[in-house]
PyMOL Python script that loads the backbone (N, CA, C, O; Angstrom):
from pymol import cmd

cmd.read_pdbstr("""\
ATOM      1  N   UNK A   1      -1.128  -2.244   8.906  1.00  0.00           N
ATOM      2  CA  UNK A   1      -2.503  -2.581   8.604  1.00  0.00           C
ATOM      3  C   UNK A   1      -2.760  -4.029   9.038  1.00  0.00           C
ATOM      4  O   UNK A   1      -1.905  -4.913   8.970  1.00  0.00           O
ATOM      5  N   UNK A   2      -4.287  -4.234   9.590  1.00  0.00           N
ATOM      6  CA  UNK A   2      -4.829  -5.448  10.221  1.00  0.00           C
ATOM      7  C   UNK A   2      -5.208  -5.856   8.714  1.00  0.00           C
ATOM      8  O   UNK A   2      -5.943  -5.202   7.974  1.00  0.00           O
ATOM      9  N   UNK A   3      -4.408  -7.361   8.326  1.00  0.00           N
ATOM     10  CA  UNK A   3      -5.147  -8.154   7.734  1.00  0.00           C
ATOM     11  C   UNK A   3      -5.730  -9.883   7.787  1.00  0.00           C
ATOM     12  O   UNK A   3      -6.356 -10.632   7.037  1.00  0.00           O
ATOM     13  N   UNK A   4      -5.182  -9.946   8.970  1.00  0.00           N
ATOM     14  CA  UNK A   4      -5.367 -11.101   9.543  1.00  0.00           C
ATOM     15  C   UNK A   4      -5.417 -10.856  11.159  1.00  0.00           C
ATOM     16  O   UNK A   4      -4.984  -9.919  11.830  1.00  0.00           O
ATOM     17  N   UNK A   5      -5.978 -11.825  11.462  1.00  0.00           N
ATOM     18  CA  UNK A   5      -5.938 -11.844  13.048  1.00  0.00           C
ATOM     19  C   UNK A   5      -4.785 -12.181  13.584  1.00  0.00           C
ATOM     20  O   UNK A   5      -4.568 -11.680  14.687  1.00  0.00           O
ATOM     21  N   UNK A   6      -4.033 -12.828  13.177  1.00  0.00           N
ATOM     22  CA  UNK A   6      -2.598 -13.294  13.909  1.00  0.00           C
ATOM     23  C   UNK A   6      -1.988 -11.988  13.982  1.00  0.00           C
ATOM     24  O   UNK A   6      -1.128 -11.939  14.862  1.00  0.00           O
ATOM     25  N   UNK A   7      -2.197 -10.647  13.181  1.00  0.00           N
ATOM     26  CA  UNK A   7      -1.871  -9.861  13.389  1.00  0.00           C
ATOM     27  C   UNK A   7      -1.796  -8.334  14.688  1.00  0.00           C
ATOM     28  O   UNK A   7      -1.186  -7.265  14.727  1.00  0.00           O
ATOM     29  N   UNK A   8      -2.698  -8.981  15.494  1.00  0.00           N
ATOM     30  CA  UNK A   8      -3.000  -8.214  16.441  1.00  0.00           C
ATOM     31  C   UNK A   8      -2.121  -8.900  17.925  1.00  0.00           C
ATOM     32  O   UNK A   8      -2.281 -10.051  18.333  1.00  0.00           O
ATOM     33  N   UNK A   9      -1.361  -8.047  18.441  1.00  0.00           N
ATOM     34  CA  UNK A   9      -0.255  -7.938  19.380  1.00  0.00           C
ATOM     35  C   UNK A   9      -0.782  -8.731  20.366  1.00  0.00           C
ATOM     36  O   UNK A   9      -1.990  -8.968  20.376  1.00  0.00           O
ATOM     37  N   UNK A  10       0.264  -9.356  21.536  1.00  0.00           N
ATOM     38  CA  UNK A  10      -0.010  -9.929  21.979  1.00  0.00           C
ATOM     39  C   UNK A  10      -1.131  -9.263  23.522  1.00  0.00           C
ATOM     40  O   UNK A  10      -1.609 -10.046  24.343  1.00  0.00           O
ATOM     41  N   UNK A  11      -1.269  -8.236  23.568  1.00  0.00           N
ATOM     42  CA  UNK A  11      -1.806  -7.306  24.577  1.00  0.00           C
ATOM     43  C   UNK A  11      -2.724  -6.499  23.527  1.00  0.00           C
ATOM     44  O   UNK A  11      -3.168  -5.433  23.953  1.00  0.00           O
ATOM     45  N   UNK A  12      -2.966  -6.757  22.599  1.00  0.00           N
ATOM     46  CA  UNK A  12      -4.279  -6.395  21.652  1.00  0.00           C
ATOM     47  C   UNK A  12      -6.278  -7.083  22.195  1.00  0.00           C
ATOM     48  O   UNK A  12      -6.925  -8.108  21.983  1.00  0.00           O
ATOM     49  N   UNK A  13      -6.539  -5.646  23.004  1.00  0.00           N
ATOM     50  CA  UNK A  13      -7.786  -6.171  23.079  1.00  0.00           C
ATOM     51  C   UNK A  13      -8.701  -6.962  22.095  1.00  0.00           C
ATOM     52  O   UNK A  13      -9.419  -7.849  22.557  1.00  0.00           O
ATOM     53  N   UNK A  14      -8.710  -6.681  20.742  1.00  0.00           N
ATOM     54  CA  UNK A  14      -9.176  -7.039  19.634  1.00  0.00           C
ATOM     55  C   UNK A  14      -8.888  -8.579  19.583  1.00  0.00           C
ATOM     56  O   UNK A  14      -9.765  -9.392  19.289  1.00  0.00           O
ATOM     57  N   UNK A  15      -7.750  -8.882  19.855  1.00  0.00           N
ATOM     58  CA  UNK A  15      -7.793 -10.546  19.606  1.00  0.00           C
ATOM     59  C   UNK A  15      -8.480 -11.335  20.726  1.00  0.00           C
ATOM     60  O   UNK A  15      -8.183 -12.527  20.805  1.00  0.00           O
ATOM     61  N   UNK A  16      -9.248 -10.894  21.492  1.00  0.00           N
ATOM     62  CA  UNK A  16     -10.004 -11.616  22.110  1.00  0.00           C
ATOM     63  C   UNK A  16     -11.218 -11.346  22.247  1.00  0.00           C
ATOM     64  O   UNK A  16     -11.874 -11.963  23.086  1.00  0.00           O
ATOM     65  N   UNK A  17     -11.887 -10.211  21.330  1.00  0.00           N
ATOM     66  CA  UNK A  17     -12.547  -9.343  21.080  1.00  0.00           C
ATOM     67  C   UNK A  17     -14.004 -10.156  20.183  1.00  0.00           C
ATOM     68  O   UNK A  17     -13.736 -10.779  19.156  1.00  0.00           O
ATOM     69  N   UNK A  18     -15.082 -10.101  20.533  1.00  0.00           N
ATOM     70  CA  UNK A  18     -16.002 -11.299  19.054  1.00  0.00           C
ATOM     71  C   UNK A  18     -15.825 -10.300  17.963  1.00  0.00           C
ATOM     72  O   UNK A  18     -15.417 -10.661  16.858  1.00  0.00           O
ATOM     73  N   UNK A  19     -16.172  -8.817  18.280  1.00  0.00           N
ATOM     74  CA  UNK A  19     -16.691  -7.992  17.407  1.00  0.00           C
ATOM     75  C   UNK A  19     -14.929  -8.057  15.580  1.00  0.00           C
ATOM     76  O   UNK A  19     -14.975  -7.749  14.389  1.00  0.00           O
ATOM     77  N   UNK A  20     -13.850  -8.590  16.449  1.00  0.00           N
ATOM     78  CA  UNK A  20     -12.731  -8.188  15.433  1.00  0.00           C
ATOM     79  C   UNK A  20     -12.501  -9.747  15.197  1.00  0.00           C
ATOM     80  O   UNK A  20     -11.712  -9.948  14.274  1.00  0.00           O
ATOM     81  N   UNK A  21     -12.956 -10.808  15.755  1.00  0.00           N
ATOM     82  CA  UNK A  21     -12.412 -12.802  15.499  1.00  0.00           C
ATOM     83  C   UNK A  21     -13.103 -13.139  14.691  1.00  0.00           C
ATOM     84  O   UNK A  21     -14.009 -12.372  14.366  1.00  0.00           O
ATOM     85  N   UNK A  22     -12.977 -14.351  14.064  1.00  0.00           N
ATOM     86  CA  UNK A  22     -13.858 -15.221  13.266  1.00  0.00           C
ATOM     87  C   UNK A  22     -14.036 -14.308  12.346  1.00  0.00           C
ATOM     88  O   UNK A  22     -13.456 -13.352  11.830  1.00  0.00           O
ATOM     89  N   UNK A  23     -15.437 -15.149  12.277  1.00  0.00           N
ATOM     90  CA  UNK A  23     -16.394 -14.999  10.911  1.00  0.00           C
ATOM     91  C   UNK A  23     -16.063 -13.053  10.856  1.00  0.00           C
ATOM     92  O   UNK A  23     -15.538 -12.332  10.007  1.00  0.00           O
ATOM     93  N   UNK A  24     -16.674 -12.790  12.195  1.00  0.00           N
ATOM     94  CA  UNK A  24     -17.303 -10.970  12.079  1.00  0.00           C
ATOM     95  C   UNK A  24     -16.025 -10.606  11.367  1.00  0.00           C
ATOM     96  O   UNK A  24     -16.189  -9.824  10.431  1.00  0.00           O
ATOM     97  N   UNK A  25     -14.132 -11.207  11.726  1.00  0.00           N
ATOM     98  CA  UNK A  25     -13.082 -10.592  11.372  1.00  0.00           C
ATOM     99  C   UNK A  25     -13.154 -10.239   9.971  1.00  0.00           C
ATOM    100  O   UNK A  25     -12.776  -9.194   9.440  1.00  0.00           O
ATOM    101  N   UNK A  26     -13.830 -11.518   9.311  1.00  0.00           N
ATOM    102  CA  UNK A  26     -13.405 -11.328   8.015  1.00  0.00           C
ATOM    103  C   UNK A  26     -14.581 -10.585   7.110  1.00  0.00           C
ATOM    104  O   UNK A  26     -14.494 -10.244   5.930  1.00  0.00           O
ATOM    105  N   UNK A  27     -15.699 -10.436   8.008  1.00  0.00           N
ATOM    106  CA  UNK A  27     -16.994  -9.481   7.565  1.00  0.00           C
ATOM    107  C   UNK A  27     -16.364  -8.138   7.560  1.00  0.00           C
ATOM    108  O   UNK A  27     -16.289  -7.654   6.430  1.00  0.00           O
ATOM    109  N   UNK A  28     -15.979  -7.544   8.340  1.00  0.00           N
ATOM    110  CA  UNK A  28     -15.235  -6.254   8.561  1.00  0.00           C
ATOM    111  C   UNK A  28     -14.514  -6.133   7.700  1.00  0.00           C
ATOM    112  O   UNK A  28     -14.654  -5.163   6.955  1.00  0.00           O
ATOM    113  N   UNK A  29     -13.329  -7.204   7.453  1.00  0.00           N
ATOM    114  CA  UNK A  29     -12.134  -6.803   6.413  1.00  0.00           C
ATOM    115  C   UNK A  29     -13.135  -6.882   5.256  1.00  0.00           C
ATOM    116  O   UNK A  29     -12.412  -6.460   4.354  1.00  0.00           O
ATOM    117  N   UNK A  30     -14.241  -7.123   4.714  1.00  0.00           N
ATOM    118  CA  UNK A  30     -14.649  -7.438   3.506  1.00  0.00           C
ATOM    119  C   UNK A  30     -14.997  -5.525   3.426  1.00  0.00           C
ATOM    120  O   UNK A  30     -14.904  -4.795   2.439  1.00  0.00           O
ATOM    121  N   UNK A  31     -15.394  -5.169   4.822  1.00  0.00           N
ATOM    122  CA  UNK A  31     -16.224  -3.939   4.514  1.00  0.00           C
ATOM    123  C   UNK A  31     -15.238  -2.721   4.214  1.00  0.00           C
ATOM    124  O   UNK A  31     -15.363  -1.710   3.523  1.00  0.00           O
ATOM    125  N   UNK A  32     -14.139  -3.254   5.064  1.00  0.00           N
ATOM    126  CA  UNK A  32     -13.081  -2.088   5.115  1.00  0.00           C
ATOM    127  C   UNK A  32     -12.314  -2.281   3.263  1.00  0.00           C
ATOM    128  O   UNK A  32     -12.088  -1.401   2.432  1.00  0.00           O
ATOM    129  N   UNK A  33     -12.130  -3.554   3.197  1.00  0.00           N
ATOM    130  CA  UNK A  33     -11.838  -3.433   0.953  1.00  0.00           C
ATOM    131  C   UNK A  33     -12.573  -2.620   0.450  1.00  0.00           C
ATOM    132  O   UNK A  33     -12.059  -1.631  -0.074  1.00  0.00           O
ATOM    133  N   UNK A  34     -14.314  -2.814   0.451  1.00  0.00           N
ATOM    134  CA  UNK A  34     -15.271  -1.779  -0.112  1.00  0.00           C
ATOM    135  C   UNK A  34     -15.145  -0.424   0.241  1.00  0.00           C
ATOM    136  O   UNK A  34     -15.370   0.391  -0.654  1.00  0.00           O
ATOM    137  N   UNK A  35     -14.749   0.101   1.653  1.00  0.00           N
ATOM    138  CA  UNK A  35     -14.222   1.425   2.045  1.00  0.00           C
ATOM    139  C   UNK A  35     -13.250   1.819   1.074  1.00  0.00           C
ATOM    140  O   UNK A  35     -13.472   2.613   0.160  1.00  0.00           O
ATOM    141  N   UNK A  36     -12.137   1.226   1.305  1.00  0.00           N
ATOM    142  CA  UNK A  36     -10.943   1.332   0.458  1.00  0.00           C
ATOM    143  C   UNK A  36     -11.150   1.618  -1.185  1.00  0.00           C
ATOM    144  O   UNK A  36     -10.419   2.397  -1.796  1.00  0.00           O
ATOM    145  N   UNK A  37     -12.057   1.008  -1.701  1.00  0.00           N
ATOM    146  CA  UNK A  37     -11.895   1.100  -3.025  1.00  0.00           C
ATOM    147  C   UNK A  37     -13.301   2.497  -3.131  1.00  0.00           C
ATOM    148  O   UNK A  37     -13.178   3.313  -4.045  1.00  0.00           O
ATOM    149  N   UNK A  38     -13.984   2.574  -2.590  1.00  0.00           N
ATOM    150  CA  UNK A  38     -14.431   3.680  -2.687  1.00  0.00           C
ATOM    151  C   UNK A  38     -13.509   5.019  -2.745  1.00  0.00           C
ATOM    152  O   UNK A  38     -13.720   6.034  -3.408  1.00  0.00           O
ATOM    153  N   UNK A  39     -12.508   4.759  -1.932  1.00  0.00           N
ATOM    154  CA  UNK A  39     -12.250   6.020  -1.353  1.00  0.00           C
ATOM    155  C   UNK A  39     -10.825   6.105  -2.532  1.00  0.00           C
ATOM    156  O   UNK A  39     -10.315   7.151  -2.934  1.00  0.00           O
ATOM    157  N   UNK A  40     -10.476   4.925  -2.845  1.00  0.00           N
ATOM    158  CA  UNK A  40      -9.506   4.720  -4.307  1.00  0.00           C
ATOM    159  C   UNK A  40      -9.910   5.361  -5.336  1.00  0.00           C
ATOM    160  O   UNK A  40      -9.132   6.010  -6.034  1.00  0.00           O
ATOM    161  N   UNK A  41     -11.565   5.239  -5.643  1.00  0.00           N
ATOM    162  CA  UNK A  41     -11.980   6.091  -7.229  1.00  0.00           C
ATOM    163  C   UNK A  41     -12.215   7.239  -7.109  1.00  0.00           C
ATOM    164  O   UNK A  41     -12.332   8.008  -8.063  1.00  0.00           O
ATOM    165  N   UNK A  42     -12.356   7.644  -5.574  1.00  0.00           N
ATOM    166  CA  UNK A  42     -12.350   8.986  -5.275  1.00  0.00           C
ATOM    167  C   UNK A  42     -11.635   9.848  -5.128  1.00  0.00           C
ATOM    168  O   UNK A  42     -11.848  11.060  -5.139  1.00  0.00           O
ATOM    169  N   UNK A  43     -10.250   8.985  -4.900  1.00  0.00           N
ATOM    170  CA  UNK A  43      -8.808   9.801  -4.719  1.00  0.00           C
ATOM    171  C   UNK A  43      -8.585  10.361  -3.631  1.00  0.00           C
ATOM    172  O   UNK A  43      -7.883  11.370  -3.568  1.00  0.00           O
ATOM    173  N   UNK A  44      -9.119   9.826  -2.627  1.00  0.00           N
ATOM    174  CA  UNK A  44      -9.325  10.043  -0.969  1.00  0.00           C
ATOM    175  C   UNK A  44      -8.889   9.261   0.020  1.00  0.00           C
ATOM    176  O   UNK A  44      -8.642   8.164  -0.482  1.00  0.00           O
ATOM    177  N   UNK A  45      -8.695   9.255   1.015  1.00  0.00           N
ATOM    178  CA  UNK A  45      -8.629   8.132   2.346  1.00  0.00           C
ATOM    179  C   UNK A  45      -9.794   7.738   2.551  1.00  0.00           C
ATOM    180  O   UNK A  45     -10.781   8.472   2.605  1.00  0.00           O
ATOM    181  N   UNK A  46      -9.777   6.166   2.726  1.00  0.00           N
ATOM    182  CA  UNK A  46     -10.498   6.060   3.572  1.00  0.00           C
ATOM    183  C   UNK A  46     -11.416   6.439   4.926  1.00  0.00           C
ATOM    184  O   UNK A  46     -12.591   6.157   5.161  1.00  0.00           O
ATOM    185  N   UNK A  47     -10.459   7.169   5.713  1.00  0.00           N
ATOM    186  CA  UNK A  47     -11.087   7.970   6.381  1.00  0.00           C
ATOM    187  C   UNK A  47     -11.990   9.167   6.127  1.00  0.00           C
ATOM    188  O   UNK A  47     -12.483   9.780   7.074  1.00  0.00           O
TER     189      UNK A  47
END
""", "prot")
cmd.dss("prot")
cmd.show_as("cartoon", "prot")
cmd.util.cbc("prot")
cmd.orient("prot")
């Protein structure tokens, strides 16, 4: 699991990516927690 950006390989489109860096990175990870815990009280995946 992506939880930081240092985390994406060195041949990872994403780390040079706007939509996955910065600010947007950590907008996303905020959205993907709220995914997550939805899908936690639901007893489901995220997906």
């Amino acid at each position: 699991m992506v939880r930081s950006e240092s985390d994406f390989g060195p041949d990872d489109f994403r780390a040079t990516n706007p939509r996955f860096t910065g600010e947007n990175f950590q907008r996303n990870l905020a959205l993907a927690d709220e995914v997550q815990a939805i899908a936690d009280e639901a007893g489901a995946t995220p997906a």
